[in-house]
GUTORDO-296661 format. One record per residue (C-alpha): x, z, y; residue in one letter. Coordinates in steps of 0.001 Angstrom, whole numbers. Layout:
<recs>
<rec xx="X" zz="Z" yy="Y" r="A"/>
...
</recs>
This chain:
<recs>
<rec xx="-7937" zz="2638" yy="-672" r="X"/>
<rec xx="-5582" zz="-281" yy="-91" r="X"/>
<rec xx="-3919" zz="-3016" yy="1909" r="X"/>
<rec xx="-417" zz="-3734" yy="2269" r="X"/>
<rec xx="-447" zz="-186" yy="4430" r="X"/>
<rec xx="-3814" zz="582" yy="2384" r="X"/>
<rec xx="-6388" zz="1172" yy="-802" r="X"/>
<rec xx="-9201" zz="347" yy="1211" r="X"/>
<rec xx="-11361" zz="-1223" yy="-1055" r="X"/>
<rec xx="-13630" zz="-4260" yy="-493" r="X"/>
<rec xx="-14167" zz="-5440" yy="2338" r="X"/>
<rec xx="-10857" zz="-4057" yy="3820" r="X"/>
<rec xx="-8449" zz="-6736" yy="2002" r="X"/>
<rec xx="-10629" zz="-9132" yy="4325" r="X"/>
<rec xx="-9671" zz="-7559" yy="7259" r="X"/>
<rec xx="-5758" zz="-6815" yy="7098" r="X"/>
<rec xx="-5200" zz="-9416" yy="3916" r="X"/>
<rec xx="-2057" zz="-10273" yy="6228" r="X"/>
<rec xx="-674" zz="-7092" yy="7620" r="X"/>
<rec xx="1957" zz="-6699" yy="4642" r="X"/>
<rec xx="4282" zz="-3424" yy="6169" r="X"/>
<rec xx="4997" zz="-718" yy="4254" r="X"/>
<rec xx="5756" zz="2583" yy="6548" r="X"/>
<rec xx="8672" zz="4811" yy="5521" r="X"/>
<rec xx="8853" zz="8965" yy="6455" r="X"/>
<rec xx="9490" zz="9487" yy="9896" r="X"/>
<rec xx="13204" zz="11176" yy="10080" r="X"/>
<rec xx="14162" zz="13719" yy="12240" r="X"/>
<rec xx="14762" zz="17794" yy="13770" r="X"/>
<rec xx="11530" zz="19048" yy="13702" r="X"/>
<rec xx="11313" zz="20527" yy="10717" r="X"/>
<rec xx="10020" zz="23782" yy="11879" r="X"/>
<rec xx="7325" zz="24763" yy="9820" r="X"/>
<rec xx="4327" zz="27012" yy="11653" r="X"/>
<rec xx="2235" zz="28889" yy="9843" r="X"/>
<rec xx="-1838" zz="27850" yy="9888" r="X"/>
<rec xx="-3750" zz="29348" yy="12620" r="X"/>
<rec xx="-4589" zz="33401" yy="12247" r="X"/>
<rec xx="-8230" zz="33640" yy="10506" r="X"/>
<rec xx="-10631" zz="34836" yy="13586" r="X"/>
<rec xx="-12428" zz="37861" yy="13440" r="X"/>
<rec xx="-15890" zz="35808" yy="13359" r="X"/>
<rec xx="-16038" zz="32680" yy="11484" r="X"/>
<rec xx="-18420" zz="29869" yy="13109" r="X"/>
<rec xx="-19602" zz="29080" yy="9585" r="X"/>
<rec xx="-19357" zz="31686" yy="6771" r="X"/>
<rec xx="-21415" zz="29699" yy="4480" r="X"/>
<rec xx="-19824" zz="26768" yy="4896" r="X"/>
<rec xx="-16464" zz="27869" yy="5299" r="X"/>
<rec xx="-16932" zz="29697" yy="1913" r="X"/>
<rec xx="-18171" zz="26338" yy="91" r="X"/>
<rec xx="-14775" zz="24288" yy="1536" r="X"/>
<rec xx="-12649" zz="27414" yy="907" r="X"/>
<rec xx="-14021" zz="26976" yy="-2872" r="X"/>
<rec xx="-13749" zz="23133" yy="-3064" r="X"/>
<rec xx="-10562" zz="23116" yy="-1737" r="X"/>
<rec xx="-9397" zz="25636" yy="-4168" r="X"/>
<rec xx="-10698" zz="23275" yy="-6782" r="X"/>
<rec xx="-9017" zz="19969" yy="-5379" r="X"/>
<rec xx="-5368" zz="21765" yy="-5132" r="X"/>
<rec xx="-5374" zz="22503" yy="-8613" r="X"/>
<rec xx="-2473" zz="20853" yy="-10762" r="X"/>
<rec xx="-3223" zz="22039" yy="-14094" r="X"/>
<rec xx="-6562" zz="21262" yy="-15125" r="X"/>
<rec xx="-8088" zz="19614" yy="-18199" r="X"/>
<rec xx="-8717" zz="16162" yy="-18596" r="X"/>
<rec xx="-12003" zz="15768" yy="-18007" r="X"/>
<rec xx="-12152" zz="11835" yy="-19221" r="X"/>
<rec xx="-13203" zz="9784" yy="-22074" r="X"/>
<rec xx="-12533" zz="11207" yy="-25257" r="X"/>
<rec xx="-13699" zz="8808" yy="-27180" r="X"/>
<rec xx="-14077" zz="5033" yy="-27610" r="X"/>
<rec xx="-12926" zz="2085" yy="-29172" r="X"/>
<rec xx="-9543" zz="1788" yy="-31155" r="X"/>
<rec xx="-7370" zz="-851" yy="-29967" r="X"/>
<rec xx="-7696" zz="-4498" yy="-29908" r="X"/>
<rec xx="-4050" zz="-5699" yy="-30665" r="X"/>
<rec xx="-2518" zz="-8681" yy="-29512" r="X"/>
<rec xx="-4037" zz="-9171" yy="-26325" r="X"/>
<rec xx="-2717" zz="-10507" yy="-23012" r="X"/>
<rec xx="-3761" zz="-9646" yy="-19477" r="X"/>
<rec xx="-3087" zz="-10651" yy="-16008" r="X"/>
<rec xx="-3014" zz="-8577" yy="-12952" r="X"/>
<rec xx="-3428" zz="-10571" yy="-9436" r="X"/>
<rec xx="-2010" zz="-7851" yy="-6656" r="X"/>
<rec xx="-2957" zz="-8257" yy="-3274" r="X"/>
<rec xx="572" zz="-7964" yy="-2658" r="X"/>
<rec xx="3439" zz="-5802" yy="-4312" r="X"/>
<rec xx="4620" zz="-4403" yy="-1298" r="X"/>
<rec xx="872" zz="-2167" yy="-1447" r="X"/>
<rec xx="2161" zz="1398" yy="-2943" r="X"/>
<rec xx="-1242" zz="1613" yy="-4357" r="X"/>
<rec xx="-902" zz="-1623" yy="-5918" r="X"/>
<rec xx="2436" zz="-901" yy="-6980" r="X"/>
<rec xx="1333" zz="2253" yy="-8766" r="X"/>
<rec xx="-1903" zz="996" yy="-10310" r="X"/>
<rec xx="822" zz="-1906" yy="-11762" r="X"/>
<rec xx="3088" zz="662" yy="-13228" r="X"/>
<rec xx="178" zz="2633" yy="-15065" r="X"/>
<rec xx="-1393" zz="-492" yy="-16396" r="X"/>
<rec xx="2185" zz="-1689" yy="-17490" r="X"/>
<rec xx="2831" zz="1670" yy="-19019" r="X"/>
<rec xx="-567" zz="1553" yy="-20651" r="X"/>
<rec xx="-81" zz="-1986" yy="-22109" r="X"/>
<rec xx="3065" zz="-1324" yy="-23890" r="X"/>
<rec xx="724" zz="1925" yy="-25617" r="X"/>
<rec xx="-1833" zz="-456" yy="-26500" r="X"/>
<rec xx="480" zz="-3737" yy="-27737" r="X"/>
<rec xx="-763" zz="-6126" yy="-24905" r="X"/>
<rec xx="1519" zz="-8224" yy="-22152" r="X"/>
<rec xx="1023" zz="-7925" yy="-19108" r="X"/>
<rec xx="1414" zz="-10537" yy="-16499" r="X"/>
<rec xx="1566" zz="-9787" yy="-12573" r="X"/>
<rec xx="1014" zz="-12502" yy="-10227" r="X"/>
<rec xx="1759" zz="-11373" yy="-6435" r="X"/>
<rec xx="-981" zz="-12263" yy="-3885" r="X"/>
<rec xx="1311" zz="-11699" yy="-1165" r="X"/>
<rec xx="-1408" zz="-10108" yy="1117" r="X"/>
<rec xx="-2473" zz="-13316" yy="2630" r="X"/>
<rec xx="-5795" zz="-15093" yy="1692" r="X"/>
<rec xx="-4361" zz="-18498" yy="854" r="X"/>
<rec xx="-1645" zz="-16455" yy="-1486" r="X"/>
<rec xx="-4087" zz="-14450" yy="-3463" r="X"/>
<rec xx="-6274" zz="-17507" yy="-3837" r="X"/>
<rec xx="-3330" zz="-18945" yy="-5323" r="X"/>
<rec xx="-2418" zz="-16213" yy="-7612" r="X"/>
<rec xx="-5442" zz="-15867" yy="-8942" r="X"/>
<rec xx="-5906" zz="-19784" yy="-9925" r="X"/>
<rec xx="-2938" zz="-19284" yy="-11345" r="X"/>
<rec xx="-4041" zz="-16728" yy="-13393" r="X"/>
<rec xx="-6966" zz="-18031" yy="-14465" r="X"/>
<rec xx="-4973" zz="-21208" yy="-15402" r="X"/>
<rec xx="-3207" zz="-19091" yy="-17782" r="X"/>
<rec xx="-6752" zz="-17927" yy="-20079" r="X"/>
<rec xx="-5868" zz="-14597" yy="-20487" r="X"/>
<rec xx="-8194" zz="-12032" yy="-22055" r="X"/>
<rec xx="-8493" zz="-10463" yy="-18821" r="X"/>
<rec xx="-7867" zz="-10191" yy="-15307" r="X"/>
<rec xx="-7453" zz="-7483" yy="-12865" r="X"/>
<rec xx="-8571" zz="-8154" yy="-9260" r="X"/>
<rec xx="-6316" zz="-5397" yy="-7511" r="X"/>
<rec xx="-6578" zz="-4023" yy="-3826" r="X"/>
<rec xx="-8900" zz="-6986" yy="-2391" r="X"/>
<rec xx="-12495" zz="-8355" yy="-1753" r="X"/>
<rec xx="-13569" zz="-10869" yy="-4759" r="X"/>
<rec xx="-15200" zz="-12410" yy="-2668" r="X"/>
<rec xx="-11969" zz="-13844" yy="-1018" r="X"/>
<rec xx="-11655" zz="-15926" yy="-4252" r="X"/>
<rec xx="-15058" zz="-16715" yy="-4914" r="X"/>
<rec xx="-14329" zz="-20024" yy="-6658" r="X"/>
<rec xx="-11570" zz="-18622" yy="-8887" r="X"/>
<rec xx="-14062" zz="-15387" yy="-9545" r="X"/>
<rec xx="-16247" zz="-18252" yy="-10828" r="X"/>
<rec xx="-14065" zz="-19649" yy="-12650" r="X"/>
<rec xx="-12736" zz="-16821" yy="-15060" r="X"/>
<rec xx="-16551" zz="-16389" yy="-15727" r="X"/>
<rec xx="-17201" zz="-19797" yy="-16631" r="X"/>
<rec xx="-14232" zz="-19288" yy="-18977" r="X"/>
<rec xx="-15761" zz="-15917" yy="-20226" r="X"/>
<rec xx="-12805" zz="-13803" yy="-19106" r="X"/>
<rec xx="-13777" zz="-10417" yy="-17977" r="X"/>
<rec xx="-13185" zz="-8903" yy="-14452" r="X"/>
<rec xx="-12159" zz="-5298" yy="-13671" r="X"/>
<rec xx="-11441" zz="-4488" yy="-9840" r="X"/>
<rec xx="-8986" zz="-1644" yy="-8767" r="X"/>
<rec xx="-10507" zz="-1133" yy="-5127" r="X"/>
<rec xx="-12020" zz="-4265" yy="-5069" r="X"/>
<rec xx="-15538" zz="-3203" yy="-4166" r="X"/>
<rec xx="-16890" zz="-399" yy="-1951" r="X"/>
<rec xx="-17992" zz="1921" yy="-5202" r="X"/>
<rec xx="-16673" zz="3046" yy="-8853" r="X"/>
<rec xx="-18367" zz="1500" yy="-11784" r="X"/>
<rec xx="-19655" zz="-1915" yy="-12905" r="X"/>
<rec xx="-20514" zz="-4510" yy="-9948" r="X"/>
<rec xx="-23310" zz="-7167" yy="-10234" r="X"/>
<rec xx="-22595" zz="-8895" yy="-7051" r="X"/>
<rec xx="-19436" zz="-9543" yy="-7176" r="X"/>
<rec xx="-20270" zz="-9444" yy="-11199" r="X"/>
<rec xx="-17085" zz="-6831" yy="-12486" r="X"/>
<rec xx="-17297" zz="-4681" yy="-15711" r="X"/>
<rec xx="-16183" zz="-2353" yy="-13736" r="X"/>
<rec xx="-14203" zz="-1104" yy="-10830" r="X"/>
<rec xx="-11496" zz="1573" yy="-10974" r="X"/>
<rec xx="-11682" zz="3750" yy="-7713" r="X"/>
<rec xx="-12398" zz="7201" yy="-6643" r="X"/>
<rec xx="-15964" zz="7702" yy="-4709" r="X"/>
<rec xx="-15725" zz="7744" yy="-644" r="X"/>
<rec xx="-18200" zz="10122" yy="442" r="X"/>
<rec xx="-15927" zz="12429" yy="-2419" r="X"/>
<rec xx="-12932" zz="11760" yy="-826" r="X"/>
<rec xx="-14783" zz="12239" yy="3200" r="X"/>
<rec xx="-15967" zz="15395" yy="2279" r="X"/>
<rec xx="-13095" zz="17320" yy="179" r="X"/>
<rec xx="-10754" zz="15565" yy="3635" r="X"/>
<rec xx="-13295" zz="17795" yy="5835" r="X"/>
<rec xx="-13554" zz="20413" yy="3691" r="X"/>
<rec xx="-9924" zz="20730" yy="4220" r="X"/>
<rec xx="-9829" zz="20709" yy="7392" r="X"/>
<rec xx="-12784" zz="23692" yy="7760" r="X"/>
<rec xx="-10832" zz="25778" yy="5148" r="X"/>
<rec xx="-7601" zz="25094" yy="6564" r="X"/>
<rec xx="-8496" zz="26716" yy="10033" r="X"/>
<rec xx="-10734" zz="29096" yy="9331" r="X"/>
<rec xx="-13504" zz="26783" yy="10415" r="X"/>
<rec xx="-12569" zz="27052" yy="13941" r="X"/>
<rec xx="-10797" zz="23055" yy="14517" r="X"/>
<rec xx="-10291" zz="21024" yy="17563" r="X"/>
<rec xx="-10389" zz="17528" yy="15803" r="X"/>
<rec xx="-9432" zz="14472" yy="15999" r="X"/>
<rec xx="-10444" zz="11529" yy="13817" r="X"/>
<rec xx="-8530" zz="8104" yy="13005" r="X"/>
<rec xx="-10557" zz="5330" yy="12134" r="X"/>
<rec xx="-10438" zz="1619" yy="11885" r="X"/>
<rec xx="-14086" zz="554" yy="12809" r="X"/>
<rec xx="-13684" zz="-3011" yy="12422" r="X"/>
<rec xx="-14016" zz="-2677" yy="8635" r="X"/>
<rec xx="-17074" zz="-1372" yy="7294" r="X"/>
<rec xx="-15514" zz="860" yy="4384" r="X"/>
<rec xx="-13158" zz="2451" yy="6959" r="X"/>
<rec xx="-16064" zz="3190" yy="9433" r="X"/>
<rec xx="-18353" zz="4806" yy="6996" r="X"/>
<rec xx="-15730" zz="6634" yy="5334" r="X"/>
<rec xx="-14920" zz="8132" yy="9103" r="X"/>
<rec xx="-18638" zz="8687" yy="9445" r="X"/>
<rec xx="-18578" zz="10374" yy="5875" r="X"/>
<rec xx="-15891" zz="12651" yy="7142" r="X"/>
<rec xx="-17125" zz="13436" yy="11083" r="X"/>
<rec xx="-20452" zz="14442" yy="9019" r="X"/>
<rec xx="-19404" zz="16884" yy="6896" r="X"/>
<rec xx="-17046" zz="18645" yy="9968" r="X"/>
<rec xx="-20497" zz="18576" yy="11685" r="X"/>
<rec xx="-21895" zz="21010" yy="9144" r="X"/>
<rec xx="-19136" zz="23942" yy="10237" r="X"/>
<rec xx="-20469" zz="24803" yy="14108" r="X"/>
<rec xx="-16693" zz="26205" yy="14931" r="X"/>
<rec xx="-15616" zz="22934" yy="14241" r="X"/>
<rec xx="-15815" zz="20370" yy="17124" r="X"/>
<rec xx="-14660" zz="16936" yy="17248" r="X"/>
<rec xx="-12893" zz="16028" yy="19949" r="X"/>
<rec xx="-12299" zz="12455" yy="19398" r="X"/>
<rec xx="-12906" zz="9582" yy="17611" r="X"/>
<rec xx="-10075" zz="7242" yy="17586" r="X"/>
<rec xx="-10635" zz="3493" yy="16299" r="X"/>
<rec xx="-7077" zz="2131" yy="16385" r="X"/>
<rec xx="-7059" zz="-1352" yy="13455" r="X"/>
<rec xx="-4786" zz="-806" yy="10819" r="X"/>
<rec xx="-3238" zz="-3819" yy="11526" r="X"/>
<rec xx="-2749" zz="-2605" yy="15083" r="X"/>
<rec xx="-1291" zz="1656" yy="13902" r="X"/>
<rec xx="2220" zz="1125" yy="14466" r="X"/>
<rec xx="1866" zz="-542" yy="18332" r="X"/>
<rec xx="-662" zz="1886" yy="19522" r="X"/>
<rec xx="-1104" zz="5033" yy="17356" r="X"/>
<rec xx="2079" zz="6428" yy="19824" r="X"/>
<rec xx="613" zz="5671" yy="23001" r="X"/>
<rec xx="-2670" zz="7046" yy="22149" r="X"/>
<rec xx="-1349" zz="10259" yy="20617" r="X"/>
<rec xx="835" zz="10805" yy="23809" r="X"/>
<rec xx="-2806" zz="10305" yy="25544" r="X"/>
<rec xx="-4291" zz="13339" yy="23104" r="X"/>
<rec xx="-1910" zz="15650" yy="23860" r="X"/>
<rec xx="-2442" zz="14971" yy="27252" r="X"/>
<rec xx="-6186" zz="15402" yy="27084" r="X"/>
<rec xx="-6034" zz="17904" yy="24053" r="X"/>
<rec xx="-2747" zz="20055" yy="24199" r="X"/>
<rec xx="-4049" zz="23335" yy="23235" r="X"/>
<rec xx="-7442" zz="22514" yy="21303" r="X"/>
<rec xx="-5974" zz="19509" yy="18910" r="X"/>
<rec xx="-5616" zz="21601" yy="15987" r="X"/>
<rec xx="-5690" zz="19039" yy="13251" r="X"/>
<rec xx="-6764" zz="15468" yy="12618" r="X"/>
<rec xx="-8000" zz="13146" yy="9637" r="X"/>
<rec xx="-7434" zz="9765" yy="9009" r="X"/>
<rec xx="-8873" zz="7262" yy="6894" r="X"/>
<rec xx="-5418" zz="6175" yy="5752" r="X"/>
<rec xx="-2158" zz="7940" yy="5732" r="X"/>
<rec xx="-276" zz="5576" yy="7907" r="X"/>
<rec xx="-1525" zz="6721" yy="11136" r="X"/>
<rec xx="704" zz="9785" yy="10078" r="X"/>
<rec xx="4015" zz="8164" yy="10290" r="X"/>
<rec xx="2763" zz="6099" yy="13586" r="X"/>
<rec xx="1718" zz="9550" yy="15111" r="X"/>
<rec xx="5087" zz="11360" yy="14172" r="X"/>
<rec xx="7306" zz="9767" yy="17046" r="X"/>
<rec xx="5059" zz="10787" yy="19959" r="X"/>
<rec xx="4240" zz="14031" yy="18047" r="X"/>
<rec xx="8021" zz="14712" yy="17981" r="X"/>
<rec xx="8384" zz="13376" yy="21145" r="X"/>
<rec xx="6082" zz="16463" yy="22886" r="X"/>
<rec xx="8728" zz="18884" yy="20766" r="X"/>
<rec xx="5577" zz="19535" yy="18607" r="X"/>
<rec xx="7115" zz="20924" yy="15183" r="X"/>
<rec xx="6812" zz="18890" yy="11722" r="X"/>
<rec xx="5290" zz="21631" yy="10371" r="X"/>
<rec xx="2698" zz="22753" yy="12902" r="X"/>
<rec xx="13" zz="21808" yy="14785" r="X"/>
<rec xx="-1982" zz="19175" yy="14595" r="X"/>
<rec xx="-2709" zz="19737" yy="10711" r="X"/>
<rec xx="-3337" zz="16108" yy="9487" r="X"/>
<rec xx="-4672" zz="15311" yy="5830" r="X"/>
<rec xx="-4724" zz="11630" yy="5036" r="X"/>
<rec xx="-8190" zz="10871" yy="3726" r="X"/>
<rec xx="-7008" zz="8198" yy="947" r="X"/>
<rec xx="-4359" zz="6285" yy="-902" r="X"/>
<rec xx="-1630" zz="9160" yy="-658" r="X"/>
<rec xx="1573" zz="6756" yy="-760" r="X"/>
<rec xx="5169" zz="7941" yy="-1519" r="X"/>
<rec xx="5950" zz="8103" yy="2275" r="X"/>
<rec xx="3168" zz="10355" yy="2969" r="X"/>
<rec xx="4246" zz="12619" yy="636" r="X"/>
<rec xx="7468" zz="12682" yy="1769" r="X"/>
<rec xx="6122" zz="14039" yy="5106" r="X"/>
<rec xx="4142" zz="16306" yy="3858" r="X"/>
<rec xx="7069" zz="17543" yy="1469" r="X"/>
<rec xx="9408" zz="17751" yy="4450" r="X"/>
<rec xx="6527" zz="19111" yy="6915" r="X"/>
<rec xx="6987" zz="15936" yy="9115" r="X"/>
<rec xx="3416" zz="15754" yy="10919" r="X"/>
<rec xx="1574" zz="15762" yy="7634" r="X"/>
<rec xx="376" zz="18639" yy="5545" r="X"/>
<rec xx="-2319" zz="17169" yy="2707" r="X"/>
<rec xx="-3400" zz="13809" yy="1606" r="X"/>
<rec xx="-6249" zz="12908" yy="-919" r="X"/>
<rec xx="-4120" zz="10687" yy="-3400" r="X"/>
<rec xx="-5096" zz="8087" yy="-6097" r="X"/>
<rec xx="-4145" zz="8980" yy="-9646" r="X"/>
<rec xx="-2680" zz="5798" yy="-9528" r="X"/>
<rec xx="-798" zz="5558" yy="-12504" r="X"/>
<rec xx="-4122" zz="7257" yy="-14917" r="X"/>
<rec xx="-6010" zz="4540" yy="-12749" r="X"/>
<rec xx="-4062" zz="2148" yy="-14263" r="X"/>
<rec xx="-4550" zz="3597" yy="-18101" r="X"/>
<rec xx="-8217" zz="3262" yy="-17583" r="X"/>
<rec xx="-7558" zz="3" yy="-16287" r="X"/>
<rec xx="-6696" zz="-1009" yy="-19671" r="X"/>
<rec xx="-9070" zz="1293" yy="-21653" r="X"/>
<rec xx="-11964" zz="-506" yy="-19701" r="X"/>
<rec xx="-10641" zz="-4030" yy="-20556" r="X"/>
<rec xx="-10105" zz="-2711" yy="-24495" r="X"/>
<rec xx="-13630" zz="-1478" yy="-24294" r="X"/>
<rec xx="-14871" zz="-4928" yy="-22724" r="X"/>
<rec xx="-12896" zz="-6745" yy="-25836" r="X"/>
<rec xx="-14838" zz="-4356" yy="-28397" r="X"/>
<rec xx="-18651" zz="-5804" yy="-26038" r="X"/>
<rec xx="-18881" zz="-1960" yy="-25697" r="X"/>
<rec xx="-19988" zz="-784" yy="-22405" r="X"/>
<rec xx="-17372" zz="924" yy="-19865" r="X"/>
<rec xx="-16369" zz="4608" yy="-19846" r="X"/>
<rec xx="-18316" zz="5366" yy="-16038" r="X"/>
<rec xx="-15294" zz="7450" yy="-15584" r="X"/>
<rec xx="-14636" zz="8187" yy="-11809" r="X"/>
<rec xx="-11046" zz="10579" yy="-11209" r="X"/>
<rec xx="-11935" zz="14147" yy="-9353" r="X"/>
<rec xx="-10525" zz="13877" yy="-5957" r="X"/>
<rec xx="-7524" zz="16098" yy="-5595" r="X"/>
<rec xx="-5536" zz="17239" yy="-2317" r="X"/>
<rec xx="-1401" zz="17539" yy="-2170" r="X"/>
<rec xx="-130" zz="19777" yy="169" r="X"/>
<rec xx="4105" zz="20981" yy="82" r="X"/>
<rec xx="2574" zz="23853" yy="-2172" r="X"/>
<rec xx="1317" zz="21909" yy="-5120" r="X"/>
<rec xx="3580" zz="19067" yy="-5029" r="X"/>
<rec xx="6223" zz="20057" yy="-6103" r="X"/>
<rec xx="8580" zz="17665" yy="-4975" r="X"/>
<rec xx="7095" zz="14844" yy="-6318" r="X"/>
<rec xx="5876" zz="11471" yy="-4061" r="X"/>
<rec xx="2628" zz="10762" yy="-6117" r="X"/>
<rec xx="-314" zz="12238" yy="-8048" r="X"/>
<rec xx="-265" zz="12163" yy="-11825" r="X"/>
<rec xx="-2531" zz="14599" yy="-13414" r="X"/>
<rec xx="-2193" zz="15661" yy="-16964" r="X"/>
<rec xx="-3555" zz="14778" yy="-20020" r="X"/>
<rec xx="-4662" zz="11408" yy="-19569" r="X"/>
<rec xx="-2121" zz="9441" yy="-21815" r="X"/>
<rec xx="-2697" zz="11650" yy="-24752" r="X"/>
<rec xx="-6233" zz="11295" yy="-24596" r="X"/>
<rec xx="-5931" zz="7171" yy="-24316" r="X"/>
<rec xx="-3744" zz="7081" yy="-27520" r="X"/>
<rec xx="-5920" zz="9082" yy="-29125" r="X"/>
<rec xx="-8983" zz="7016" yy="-28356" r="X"/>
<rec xx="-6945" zz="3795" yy="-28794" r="X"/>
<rec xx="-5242" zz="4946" yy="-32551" r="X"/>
<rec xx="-1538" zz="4471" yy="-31056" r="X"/>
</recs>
């Protein structure tokens, strides 16, 4: 979930609003790629390792059905909507902006973006401005509603309808703030398949480490979400919690990875983060210690899954999984939700499976985009 380094929903646009970076791949030699640790004789928990070996299965899958609306209103032609971004330098943002786009030219509709710039004072602004304009609809992408309480007022008073992309804590409609609905995958889905991961991935014998930002509450009950389900493997033991602001990942996400190492340099086997970008802040001390790209720590990024992450994991630079956002499907049902709003139909409920990259079902590629989606939106839509 999303800022200008992150998705994270809701209350997380609040917190880092003004941290506008966007992280690139860490570059360099250690491309050495180990293999995962040897499966022990013994287990710590066959049960539960066998439930995460299953789910995990299930997440890395590339090829499986569309499992979304099939059917719904046809389209509403001539419409125009606006999306406000938190800022356009978010890859999450960015992506969401190129499905709905995509989707809009399907449909017939314009689309207008207005870039929030990742401050408060410029999403305020972007979004007066958009309600100035009396679309048919607005989208309230990567940040709290409740930051622009007056202009959320506003497009109601003027009857225009809302629909969030990360902008509250949970998928589906939203009475306070009042959205038709909001576009997002479900937390304690994306927690657990991270963990589950992590279990599978060492035979549910992990040293771990965990990366959290604990000033915002999303990030600190995702990271709670996560540490809970590792609890329910007894080979797995956390070794450290590590609350290090997003805002804050590139200054000390170095020195206190050079500090793990220290403390942790045979039992760190892998680590999960709330956010991919404490990957490509760990990868210069990592590198540093003449760890290879490609070996331990195993980190999976639990959310967003930006271009530059998979670029690390692609090149086995200090990351090997992230849980991505369909991002551009995110954005079709983006505008199937607004075209079912326009028809005073209810929306679809429809929440995307959570799915894990790794080098092996990449492919290459620097985002998630399942099949089937688009096929099944014209369909529905009649274009």
């Amino acid at each position: 979930m999303t800022t200008a380094r992150t998705t994270l929903a809701g209350t997380v646009a609040l917190a880092v609003a003004a941290c506008v970076v966007a992280t690139g791949c860490e570059r360099g030699s250690s491309t050495g790629a180990a293999s995962p640790p040897p499966e022990p004789a013994a287990a710590g928990c066959p049960a539960v390792l066998a439930k995460a070996r299953a789910a995990t299965r299930q997440a890395e899958k590339t090829d499986t059905a569309w499992d979304g609306p099939t059917t719904g209103p046809r389209a509403v032609r001539g419409k125009k909507i606006v999306y406000v971004a938190q800022t356009m330098t978010n890859p999450g943002v960015a992506g969401t902006v190129h499905g709905v786009r995509e989707a809009a030219r399907a449909i017939g509709w314009d689309v207008r973006v207005i870039d929030g710039q990742g401050t408060p004072a410029g999403i305020q602004a972007a979004f007066s401005q958009a309600v100035a304009l009396r679309p048919a609809g607005i989208v309230i992408g990567g940040f709290d509603p409740r930051l622009t309480s007056q202009q959320v007022a506003r497009a109601h008073a003027d009857r225009i309808p809302l629909i969030g992309w990360h902008a509250v804590d949970s998928p589906g409609p939203s009475a306070d703030p009042r959205l038709f609905t909001n576009v997002t995958t479900r937390v304690e889905d994306v927690a657990r398949i991270s963990a589950d991961w992590v279990i599978a991935h060492s035979h549910g014998t992990a040293g771990v480490v965990v990366f959290t930002d604990a000033s915002i509450p999303f990030a600190r009950n995702k990271s709670e979400l996560i540490e809970k389900e590792l609890a329910t493997c007894s080979g797995v033991k956390l070794l450290a919690e590590e609350n290090i602001p997003l805002s804050d990942t590139s200054s000390r996400t170095p020195q206190e990875v050079s500090s793990l190492l220290s403390r942790f340099p045979d039992t760190w086997t892998h680590s999960v983060a709330i956010n991919d970008v404490y990957f490509a802040d760990a990868a210069p001390a990592l590198r540093a210690a003449r760890r290879k790209g490609g070996g331990a720590p195993y980190n999976i990024g639990a959310g967003d899954g930006d271009p530059s992450a998979f670029q690390r994991i692609n090149s086995k630079q200090f990351q090997a999984a992230t849980v991505p956002e369909p991002l551009s499907q995110q954005g079709w049902q983006i505008v199937d939700e607004f075209n079912r709003a326009f028809s005073a139909r209810p929306p679809s409920g429809y929440v995307a499976p959570v799915h894990i990259a790794t080098a092996a079902n990449s492919t290459g590629t620097t985002s998630w985009d399942p099949p089937g989606y688009r096929a099944a939106y014209r369909k529905i839509w009649g274009t």
